[in-house]
Structure formats: structure tokens, C-alpha cells
LOVEX-633348 format. One record per atom (N, C-alpha, C): residue in one letter; residue number from 1; y, z, x. Coordinates in nm, 3 decimals. Example, Ala and Ser with C-alpha at 12.3 -4.5 7.8 and 13.67 -1.06 7.14 Angstrom:
<atoms>
 domi zalo      yy      zz      xx
    A    1  -0.569   0.780   1.319
    A    1  -0.450   0.780   1.230
    A    1  -0.330   0.780   1.320
    S    2  -0.225   0.708   1.285
    S    2  -0.106   0.714   1.367
    S    2   0.003   0.787   1.290
</atoms>
This chain:
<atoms>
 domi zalo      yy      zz      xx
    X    1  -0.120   0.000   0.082
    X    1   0.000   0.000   0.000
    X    1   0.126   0.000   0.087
    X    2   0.092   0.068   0.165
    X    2   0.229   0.079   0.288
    X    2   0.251  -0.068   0.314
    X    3   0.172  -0.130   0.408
    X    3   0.165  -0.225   0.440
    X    3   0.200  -0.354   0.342
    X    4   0.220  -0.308   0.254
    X    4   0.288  -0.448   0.140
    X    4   0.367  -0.391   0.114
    X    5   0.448  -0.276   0.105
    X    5   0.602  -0.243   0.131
    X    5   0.713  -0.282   0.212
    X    6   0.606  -0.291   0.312
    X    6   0.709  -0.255   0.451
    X    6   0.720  -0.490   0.463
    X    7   0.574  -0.539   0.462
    X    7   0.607  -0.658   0.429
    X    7   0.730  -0.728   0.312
    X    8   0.716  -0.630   0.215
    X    8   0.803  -0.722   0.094
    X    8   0.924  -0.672   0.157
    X    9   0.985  -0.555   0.194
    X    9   1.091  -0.506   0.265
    X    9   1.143  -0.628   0.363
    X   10   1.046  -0.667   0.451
    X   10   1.077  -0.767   0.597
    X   10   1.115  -0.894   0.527
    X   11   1.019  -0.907   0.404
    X   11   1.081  -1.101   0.385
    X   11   1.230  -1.059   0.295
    X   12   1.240  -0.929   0.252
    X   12   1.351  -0.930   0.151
    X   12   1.501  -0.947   0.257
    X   13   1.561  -0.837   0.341
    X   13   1.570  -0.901   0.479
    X   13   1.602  -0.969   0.537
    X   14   1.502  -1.062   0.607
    X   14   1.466  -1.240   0.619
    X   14   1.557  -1.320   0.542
    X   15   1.491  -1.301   0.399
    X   15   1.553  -1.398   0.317
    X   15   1.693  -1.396   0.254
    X   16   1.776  -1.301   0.283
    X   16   1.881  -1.272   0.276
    X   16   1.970  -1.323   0.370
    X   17   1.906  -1.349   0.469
    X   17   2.043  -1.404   0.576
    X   17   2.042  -1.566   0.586
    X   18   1.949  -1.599   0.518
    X   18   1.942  -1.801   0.479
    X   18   2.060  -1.801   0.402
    X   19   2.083  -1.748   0.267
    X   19   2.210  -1.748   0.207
    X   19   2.321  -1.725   0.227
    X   20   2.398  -1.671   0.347
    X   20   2.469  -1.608   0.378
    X   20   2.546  -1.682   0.400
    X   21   2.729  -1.728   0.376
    X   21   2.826  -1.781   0.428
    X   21   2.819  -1.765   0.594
    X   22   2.851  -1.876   0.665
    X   22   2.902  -1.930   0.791
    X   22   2.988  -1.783   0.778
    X   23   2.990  -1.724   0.937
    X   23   3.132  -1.681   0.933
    X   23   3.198  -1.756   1.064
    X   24   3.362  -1.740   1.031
    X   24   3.452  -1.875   1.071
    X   24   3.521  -1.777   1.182
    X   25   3.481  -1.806   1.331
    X   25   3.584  -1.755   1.454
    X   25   3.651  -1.855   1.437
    X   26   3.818  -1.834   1.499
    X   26   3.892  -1.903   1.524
    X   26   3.884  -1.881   1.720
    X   27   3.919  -1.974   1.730
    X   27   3.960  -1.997   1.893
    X   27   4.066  -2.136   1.942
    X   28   4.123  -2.039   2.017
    X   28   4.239  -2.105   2.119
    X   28   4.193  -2.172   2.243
    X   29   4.277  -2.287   2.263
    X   29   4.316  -2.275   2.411
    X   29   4.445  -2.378   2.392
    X   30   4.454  -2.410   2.560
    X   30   4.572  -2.418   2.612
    X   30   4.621  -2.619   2.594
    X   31   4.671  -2.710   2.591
    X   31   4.719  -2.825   2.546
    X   31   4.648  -2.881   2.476
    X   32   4.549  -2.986   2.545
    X   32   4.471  -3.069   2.415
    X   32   4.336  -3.051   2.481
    X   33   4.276  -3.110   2.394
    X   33   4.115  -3.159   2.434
    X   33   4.067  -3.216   2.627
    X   34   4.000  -3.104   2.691
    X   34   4.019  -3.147   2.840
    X   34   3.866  -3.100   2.859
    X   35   3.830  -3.090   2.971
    X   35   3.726  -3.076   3.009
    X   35   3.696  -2.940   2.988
    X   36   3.761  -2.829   3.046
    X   36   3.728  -2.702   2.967
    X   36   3.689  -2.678   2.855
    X   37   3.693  -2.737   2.760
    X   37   3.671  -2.725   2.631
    X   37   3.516  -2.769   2.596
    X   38   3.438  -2.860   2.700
    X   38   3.375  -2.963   2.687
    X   38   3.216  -2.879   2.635
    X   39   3.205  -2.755   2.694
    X   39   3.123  -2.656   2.621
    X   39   3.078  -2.627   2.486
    X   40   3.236  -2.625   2.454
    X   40   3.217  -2.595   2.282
    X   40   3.213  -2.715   2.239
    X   41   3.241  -2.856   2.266
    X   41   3.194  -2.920   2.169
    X   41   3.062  -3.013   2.232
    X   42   2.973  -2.972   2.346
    X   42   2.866  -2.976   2.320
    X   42   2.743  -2.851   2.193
    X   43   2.809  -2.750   2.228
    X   43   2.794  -2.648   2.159
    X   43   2.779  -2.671   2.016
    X   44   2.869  -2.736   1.936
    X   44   2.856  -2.774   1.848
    X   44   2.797  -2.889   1.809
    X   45   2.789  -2.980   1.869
    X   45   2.722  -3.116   1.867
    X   45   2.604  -3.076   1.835
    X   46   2.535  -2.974   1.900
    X   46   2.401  -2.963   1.892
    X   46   2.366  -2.853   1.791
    X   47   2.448  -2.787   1.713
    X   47   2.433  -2.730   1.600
    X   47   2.425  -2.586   1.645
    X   48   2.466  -2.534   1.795
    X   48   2.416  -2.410   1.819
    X   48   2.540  -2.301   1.746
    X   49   2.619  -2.310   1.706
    X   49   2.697  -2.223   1.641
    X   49   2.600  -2.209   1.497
    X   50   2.619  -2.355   1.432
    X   50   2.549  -2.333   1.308
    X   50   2.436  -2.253   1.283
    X   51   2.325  -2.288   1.372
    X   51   2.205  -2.198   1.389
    X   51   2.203  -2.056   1.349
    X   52   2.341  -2.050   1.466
    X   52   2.399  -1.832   1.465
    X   52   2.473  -1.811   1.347
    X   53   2.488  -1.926   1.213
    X   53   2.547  -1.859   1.168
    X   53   2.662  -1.838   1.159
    X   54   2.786  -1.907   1.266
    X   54   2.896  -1.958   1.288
    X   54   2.978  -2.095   1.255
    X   55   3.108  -2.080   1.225
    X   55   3.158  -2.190   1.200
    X   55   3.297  -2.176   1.288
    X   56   3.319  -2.298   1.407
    X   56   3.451  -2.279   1.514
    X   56   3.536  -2.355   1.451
    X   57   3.672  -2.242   1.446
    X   57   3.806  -2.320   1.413
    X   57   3.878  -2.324   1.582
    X   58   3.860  -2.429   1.635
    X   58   3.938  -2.466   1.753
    X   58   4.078  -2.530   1.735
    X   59   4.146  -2.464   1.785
    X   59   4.316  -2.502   1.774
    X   59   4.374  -2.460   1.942
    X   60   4.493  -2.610   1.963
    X   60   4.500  -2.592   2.082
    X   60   4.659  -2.530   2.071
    X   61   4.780  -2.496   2.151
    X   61   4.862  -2.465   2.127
    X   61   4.943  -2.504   2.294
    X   62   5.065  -2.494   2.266
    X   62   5.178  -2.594   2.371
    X   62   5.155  -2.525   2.522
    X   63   5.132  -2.364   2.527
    X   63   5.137  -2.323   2.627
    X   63   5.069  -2.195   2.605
    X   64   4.998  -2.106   2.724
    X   64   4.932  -1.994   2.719
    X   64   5.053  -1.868   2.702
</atoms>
């Protein structure tokens, strides 16, 4: 009996974080689109934010 508790407990859980809204970091950097940056949008290309559960707001701005 334990043992089908503690299971229905684990998929309940589990199955709770499939539904879950993206949550949205914002991030900075410094002029435009350059090679520094080139991380995050392999990063994203390949869906690894999405995976975690993340969604990147990248915005660049005139100066640090």
C-alpha cells in the first residue's frame, strides 16, 4: 500500500511540471548582436532553455 502512495505521489509531481508556464529571464548586454552573445543563441537554437523550462528576453542597450 505504501508503495502505491509514494508512486501516485511521484507521477503527481512529475506531472505537474509538463504544465507549467515558461518562466521569462530577461537579460542584457552591451550594443548589438556580437560574438559574445553567440552562446545564448546557440543555447536557444537548440532548445536548451526550453527544456529547463525557460524563456530569454535578450535586449541590448547603448552602453554598460
Amino acid at each position: 500500500m505504501n508503495s502505491v502512495l509514494i508512486g501516485a505521489a511521484a507521477l503527481a509531481v512529475v506531472g505537474t511540471g509538463a504544465a507549467r508556464a515558461a518562466e521569462t529571464l530577461e537579460l542584457g548586454a552591451v550594443g548589438a548582436a556580437n560574438s559574445v552573445v553567440w552562446p545564448h543563441y546557440v543555447a536557444e537554437a537548440k532548445g536548451f532553455y526550453a527544456e529547463k523550462g525557460l524563456a530569454i528576453d535578450l535586449f541590448y542597450s547603448q552602453s554598460g
